[in-house]
N, C-alpha and C positions, 0 to 999 in steps of 0.2 A: 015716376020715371021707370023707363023698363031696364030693368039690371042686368039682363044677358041678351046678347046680340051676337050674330056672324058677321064676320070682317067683310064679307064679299057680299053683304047687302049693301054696306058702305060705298062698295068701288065703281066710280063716276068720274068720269074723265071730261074735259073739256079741248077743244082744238085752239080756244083763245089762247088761253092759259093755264097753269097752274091750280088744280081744283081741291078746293080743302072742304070734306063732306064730314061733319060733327057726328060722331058716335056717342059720347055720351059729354055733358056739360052739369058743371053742380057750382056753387061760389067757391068755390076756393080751387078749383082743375078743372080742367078740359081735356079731351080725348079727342083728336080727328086722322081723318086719314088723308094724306094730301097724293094723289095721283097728278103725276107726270107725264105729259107724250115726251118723245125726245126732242132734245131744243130747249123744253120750257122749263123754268127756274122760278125760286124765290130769292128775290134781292136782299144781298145782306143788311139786316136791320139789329137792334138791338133791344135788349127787353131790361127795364130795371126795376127790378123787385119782384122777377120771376125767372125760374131756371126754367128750359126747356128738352125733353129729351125727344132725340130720332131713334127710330129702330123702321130696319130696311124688312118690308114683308115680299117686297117682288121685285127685280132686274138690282142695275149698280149705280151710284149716284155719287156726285163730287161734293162735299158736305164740307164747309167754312165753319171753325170754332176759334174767334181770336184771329192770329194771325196764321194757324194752322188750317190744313186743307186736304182731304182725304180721301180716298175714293172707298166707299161704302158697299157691300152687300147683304145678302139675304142674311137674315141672323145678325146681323153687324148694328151696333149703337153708338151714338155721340151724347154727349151732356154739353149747353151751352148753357153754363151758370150766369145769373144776373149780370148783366153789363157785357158782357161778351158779346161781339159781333155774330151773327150765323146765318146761313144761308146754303141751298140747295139746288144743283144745278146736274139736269139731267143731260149728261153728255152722248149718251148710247145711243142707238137707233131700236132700243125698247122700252116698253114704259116702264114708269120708277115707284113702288107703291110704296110709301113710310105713313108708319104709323106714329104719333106726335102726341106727347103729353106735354102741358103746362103747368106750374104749378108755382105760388098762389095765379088765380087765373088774372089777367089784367083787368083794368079798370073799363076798358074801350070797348 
């Protein structure tokens, strides 16, 4: 596995949706970076028996933990511990770059 990488080899966008492009992957975490146009979102879902963190690398993003809701920027992070609702929804008319660890990584 290559163990150093630049984030902007990573960045790929899609017009469908929501594009989550894998930086680095090992058993137990994952690294990716999920690129947004504006409009496009991840639906809240829940994750159990792994915590997930956001950190915003480019524009602003409305970011779901629980029943809380928060609008995100650059430098800015969330934690959605096991079992907790989360989701991401890029409202701007810029794109939304976050960078997304998981950890332990799921089963799926």
């Amino acid at each position: 596995m290559e163990n150093f990488k630049k984030i902007s080899q990573a960045l790929e966008f899609s017009a469908e949706k929501m594009k989550k492009n894998g930086i680095f992957e090992t058993e137990r975490v994952f690294c990716d970076l999920y690129c947004f146009e504006p409009g496009q979102f991840q639906s809240p879902h829940v994750h159990n028996g792994s915590d997930k963190i956001y950190y915003v690398v480019k524009g602003k993003g409305w970011f779901q933990v629980g029943e809380q809701e928060k609008e995100l920027g650059v430098g800015e992070i969330a934690l959605a511990e096991s079992g907790q609702k989360h989701g991401v929804t890029n409202r701007s008319n810029e794109q939304l770059v976050v960078l997304v660890y998981m950890a332990p990584k799921p089963a799926h």
